[in-house]
C-alpha positions as CSV (number, residue, x, y, z in Angstrom):
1,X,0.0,0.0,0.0
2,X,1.2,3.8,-1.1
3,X,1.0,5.0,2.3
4,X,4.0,6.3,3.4
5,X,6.2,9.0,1.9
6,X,9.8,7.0,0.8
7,X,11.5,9.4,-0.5
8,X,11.8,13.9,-0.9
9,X,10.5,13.9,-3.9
10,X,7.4,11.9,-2.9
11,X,5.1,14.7,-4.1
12,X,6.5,14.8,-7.4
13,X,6.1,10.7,-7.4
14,X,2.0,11.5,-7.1
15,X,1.9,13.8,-10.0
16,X,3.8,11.4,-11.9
17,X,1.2,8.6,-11.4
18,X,-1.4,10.9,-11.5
19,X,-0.7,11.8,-14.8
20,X,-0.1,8.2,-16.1
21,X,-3.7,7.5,-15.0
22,X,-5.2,10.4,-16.5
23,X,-3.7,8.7,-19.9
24,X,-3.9,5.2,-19.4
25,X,-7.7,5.4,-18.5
26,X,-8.4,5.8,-21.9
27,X,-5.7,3.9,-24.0
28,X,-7.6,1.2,-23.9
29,X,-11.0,1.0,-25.3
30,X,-11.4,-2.0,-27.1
31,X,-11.6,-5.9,-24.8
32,X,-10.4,-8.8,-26.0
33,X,-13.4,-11.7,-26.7
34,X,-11.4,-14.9,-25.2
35,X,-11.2,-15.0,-21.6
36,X,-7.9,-15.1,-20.9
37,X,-7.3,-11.7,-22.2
38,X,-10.1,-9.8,-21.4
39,X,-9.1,-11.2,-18.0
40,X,-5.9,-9.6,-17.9
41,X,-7.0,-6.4,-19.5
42,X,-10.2,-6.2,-16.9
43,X,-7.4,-7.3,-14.4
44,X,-5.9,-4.1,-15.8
45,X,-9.0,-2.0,-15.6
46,X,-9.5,-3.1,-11.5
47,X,-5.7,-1.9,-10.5
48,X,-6.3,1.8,-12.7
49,X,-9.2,2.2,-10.1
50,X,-8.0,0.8,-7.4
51,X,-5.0,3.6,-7.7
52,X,-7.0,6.2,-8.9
53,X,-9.3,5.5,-5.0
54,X,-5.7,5.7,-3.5
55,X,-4.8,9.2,-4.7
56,X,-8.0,10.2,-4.9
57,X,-8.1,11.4,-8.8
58,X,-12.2,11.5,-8.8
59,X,-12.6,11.2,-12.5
60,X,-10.6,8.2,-13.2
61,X,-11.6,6.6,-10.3
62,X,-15.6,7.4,-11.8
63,X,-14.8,6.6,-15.3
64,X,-13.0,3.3,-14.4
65,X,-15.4,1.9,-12.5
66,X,-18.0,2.2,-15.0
67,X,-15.9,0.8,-17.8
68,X,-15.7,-2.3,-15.6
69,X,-19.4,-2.6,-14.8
70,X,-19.9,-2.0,-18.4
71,X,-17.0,-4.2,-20.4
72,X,-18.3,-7.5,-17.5
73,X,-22.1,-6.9,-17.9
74,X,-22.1,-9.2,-21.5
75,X,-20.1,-11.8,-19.7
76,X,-22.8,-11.9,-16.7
77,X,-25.5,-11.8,-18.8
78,X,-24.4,-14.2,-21.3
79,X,-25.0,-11.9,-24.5
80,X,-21.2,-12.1,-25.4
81,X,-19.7,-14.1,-28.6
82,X,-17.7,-16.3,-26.3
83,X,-20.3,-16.2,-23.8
84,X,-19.7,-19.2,-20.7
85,X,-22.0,-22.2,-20.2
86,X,-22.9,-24.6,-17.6
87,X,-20.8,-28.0,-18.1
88,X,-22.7,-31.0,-16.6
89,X,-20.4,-33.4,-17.4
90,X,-17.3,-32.1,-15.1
91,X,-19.8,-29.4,-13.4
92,X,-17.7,-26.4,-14.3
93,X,-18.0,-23.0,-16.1
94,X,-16.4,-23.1,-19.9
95,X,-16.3,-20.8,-22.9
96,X,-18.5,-21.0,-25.6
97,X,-15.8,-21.2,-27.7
98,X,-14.1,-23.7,-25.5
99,X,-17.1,-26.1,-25.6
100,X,-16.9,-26.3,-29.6
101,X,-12.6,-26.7,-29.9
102,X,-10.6,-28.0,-27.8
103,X,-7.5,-25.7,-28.9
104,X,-9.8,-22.7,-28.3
105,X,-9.4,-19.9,-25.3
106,X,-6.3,-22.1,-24.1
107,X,-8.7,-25.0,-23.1
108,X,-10.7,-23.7,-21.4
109,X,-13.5,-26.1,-22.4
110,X,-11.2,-28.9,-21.3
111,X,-10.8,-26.8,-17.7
112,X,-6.9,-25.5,-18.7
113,X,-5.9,-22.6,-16.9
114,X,-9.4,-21.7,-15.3
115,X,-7.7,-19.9,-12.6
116,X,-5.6,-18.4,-14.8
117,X,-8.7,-17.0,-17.0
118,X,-11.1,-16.5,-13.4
119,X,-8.9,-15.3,-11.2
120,X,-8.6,-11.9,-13.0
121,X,-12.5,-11.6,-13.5
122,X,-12.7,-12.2,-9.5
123,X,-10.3,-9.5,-9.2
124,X,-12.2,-7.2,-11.1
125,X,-15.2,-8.5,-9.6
126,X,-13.8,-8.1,-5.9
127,X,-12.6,-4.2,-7.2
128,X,-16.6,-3.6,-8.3
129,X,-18.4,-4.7,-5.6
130,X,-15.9,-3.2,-3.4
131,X,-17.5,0.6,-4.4
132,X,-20.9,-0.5,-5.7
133,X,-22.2,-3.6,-3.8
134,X,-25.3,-3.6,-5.5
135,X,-24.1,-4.7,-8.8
136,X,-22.7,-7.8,-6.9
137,X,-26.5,-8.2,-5.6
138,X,-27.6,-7.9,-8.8
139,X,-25.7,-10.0,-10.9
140,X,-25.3,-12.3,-7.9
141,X,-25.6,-15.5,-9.6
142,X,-23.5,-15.4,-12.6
143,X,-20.8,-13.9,-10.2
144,X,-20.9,-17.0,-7.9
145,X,-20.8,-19.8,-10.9
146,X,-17.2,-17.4,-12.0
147,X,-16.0,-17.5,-7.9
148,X,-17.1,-21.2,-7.4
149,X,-15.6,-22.5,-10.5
150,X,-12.3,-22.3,-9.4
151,X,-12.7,-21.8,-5.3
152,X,-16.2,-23.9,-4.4
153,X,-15.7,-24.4,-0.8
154,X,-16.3,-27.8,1.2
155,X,-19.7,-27.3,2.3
156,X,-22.2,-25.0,1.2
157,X,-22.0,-21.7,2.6
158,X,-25.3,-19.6,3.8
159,X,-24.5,-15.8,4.1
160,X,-27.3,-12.7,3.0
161,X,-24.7,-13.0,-0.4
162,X,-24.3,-16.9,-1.2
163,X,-27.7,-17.5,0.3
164,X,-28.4,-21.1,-0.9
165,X,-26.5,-21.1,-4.2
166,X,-25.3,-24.8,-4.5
167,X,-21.7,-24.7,-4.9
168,X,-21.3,-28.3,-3.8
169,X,-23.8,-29.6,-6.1
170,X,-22.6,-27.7,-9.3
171,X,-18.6,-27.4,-8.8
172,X,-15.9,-29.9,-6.9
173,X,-13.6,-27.9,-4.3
174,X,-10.8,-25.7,-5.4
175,X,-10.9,-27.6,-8.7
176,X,-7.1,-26.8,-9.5
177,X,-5.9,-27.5,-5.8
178,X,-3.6,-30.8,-5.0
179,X,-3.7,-30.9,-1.5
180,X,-0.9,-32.4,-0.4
181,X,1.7,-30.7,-2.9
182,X,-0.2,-27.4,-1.7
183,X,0.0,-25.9,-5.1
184,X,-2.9,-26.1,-8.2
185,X,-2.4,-27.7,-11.6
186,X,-3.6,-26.1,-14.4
187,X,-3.7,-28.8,-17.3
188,X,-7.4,-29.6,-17.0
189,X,-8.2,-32.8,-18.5
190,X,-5.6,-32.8,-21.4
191,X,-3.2,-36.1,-20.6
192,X,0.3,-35.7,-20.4
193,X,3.1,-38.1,-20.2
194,X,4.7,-36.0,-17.3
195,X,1.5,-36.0,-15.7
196,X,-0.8,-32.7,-14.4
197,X,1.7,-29.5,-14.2
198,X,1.4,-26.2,-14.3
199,X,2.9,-23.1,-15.7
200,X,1.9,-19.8,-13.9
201,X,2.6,-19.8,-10.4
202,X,2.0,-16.3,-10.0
203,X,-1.4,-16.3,-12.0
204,X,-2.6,-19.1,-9.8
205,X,-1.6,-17.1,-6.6
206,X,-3.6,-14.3,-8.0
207,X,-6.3,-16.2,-8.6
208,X,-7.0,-17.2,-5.0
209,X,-5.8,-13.9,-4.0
210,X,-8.8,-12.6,-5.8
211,X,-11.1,-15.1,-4.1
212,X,-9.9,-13.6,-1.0
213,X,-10.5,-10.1,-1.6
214,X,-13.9,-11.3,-2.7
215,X,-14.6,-13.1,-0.1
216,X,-13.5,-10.7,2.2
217,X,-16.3,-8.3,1.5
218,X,-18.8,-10.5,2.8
219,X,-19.6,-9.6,6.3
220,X,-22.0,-12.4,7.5
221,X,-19.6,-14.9,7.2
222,X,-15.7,-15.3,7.8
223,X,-15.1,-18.4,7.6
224,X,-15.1,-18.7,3.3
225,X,-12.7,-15.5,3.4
226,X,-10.5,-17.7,5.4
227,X,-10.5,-20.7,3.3
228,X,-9.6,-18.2,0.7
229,X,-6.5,-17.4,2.5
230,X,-5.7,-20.7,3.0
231,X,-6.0,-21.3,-1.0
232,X,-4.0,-18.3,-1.3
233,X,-1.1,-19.1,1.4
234,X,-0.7,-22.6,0.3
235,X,0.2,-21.8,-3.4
236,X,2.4,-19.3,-2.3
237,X,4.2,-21.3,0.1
238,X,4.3,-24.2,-2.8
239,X,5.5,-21.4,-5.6
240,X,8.6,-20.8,-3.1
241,X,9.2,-24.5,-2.3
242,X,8.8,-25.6,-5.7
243,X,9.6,-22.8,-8.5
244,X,12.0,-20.6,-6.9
245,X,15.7,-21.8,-6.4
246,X,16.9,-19.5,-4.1
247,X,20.6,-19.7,-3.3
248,X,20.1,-20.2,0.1
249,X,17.3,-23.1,0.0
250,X,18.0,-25.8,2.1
251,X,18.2,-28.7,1.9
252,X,18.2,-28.6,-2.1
253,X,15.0,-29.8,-3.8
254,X,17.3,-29.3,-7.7
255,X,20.3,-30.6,-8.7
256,X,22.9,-27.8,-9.2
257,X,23.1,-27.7,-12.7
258,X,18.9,-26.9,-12.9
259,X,19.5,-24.7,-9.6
260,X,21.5,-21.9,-11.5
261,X,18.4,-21.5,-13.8
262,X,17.1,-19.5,-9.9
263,X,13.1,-20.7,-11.7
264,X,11.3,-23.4,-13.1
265,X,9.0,-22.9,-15.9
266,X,7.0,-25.7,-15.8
267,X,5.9,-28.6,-12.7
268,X,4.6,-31.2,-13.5
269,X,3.8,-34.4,-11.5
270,X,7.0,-36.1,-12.9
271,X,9.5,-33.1,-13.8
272,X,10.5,-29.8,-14.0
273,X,11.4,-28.0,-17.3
274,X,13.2,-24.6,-17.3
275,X,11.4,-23.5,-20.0
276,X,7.7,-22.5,-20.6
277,X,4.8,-23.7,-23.1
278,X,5.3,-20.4,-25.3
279,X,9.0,-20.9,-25.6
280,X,12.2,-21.1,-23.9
281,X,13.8,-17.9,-23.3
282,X,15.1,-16.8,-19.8
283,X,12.4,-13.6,-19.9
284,X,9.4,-15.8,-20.4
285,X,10.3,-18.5,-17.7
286,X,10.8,-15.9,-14.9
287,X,8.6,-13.3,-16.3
288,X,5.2,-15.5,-16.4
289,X,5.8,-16.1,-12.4
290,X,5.8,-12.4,-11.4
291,X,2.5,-11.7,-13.6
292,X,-0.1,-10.1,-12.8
293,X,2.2,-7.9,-10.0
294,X,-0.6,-6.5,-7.2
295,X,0.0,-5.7,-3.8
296,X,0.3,-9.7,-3.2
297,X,3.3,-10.0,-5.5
298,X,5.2,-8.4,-2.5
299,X,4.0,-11.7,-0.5
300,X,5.2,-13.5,-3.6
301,X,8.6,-12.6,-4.3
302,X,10.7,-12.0,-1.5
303,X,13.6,-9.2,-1.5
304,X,16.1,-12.4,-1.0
305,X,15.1,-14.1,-3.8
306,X,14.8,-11.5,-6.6
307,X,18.5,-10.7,-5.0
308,X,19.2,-14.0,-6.6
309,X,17.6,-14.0,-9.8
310,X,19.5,-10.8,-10.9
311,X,22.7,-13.1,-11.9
312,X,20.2,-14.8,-14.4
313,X,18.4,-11.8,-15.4
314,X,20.5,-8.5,-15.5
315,X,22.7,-9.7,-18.2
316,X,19.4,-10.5,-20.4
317,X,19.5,-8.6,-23.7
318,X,15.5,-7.7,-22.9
319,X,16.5,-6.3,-19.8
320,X,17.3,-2.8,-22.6
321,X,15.0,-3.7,-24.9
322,X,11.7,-1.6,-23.7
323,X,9.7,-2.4,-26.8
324,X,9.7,-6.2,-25.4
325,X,6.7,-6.5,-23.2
326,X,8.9,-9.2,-20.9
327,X,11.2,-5.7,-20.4
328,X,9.0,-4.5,-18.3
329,X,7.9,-7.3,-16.0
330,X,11.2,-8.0,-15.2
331,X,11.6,-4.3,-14.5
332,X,8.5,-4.7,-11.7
333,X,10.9,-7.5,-10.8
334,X,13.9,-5.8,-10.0
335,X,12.2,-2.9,-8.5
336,X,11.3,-5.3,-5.4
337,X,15.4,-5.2,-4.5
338,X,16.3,-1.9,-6.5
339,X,13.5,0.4,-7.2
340,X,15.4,3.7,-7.5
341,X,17.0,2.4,-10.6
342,X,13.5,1.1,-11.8
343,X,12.0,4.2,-11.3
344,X,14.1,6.6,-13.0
345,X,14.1,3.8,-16.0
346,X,10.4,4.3,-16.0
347,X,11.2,8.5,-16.4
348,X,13.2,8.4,-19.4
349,X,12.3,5.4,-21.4
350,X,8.9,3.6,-23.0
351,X,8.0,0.9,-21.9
352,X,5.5,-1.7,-23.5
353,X,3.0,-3.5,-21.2
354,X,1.1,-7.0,-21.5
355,X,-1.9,-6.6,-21.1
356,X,-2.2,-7.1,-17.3
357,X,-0.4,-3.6,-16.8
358,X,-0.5,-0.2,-17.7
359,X,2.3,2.3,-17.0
360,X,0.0,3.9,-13.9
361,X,0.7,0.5,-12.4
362,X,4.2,0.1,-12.7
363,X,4.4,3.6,-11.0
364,X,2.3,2.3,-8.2
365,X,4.2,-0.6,-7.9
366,X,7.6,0.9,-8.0
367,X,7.1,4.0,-6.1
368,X,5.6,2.0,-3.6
369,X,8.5,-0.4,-2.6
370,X,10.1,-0.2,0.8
371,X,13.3,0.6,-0.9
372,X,12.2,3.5,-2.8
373,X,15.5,5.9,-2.7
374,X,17.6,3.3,-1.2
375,X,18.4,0.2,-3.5
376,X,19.3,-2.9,-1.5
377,X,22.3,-4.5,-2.4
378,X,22.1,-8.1,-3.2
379,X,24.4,-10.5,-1.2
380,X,27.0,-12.0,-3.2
381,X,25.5,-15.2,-4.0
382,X,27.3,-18.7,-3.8
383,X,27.9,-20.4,-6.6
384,X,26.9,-24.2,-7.0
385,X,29.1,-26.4,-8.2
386,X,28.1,-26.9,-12.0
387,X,27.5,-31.2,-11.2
388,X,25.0,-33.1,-10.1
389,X,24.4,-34.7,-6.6
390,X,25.1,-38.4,-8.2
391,X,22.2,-39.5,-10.0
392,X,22.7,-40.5,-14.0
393,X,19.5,-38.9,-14.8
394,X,20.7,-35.8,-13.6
395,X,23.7,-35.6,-16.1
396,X,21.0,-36.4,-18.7
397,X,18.6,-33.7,-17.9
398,X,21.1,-30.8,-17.2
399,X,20.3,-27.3,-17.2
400,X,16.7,-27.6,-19.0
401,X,15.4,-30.6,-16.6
402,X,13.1,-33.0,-18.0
């Protein structure tokens, strides 16, 4: 939260972002028909306003929050070309388009990546009803099939908001959750040699962050915004265990040859990959496990960590390349251990964004870090010996796992 002044020219930090949102409010007009992205650009939408409340710019905060009650309203009401249905085979919320291809809107008719897709519609959701509860009570419904699709809880709940909707009976709990690894899996039905895996840590820890903050604004009943949180804390806790390599982590989980990569790309069931489903380069393995970056990415990402990950990533040729949208999200990145550098990046060059962010947000999030003004210095990290602890499969694998 942008609460405290970190620096003298904290006044002139306000303008800046100010005037990023008084620009970025209308740069994007048009939303994208698959879920996925008009997910990340609603996603986008939610943090404009949720900054715009903060610093209390009155006409983006107005104008934002109607473009979200407007650009959701076709989903809810089911007038949109890719409009969801009910599946009663699996019990579970697909695409339209999903339904008919099974290549279409990532899988999502094959339940790929739903909390992916969902959790940015909660988030937008949560931002909504946040300011204007009465759109939640009157699109209550479609809302809850969105929120119960990905975080049904295990019994039916019975506040003034979930009433006697009949979560159990229509959805299966926290469909993407393995309980005892403690993180989800986002394949769906698809069957893979490696078994169930997933991708986007940090998408799947939005996801339940969403729920949370959705949750959280029921009053009648605390108990579903803490199962929320224990969604929410378990994937993180997973994400660190099993995607980060920190120098530090002990005992090992990775062999030292796949520990120097500092991040997986992909866990599956029976390996790790360092490497992703859209390709192998070192920005799109570590870059797709900081997005979407919200105030929980702090939780996320600890200043140790990202510490480590800078001998991977500061010698990346994206890392001066701001027309690459990875440039940036590895700039939100390093900002966590060195945000004074970030920031006056973000003054003199042009950056361009997925379509999660804007530049208001990278403002936000920079500006906001605790070592705004004062970059931390990264311990000199250890190196590990470039060998393997003894296994033959190890040699085999190498750097890339498998």
């Amino acid at each position: 939260v942008f609460a405290t002044p970190y620096s003298r020219t904290y006044n002139a930090t306000i303008d800046f972002i100010s005037s990023a949102l008084n620009k970025d409010i209308d740069r994007f007009p048009a939303f994208a028909e698959d879920s996925y992205n008009f997910g990340k650009q609603f996603g986008r939408e939610a943090r404009l306003v949720l900054t715009a409340h903060r610093f209390n710019n009155t006409n983006v905060f107005a104008k934002g929050l109607a473009k979200l009650q407007s650009q959701i309203l076709s989903w809810l009401q089911g007038t949109n070309v890719d409009h969801f249905v009910y599946d009663t085979a699996y019990g579970g919320l697909i695409t339209v388009h999903g339904f008919r291809s099974d290549g279409e809107d990532y899988g999502n008719g094959n339940y790929n990546d739903h909390h992916f897709h969902y959790g940015y519609f909660l988030y937008g959701l949560a931002v909504i009803c946040r300011f204007n509860a009465s759109f939640a009570d009157e699109h209550k419904d479609a809302i809850l099939y969105i929120l119960s699709d990905i975080g049904a809880p295990l019994g039916n709940a019975s506040t003034s908001f979930l009433k006697n909707f009949p979560q159990r009976e229509l959805f299966p709990t926290a469909r993407h959750k393995d309980w005892f690894v403690g993180h989800s899996y986002a394949s769906g039905l698809f069957a893979q040699a490696n078994g169930k895996s997933q991708e986007s840590s940090s998408e799947a820890v939005n996801a339940y962050y969403a729920l949370a903050l959705f949750t959280s604004l029921d009053p009648d009943d605390r108990s579903y915004f803490e199962y929320a949180r224990l969604l929410l804390a378990m994937e993180i806790r997973s994400t660190q265990l099993y995607w980060h390599i920190p120098a530090a982590q002990s005992p090992p989980i990775y062999e030292p040859a796949f520990a120097a990569n500092k991040m997986v790309g992909v866990v599956s069931e029976m390996d790790v990959v360092y490497s992703t489903w859209f390709g192998g380069r070192p920005a799109f393995i570590h870059g797709i496990q900081v997005i979407p970056v919200t105030p929980i990415t702090a939780s996320l990402l600890p200043v140790t960590f990202v510490a480590d990950e800078r001998s991977v990533l500061d010698a990346l040729p994206v890392r001066t390349n701001p027309s690459d949208i990875w440039s940036s999200v590895l700039s939100l990145d390093n900002a966590i251990v060195d945000a004074a550098t970030e920031w006056t990046s973000l003054q003199t060059t042009t950056y361009n964004y997925d379509t999660w962010s804007s530049a208001a947000n990278a403002m936000h999030w920079i500006a906001s870090r605790p070592n705004f003004g004062t970059a931390v210095v990264p311990p000199p990290t250890t190196a590990s010996p470039a060998s393997c602890f003894g296994y033959p499969a190890c040699a085999v694998a190498g750097a890339f796992g498998g």
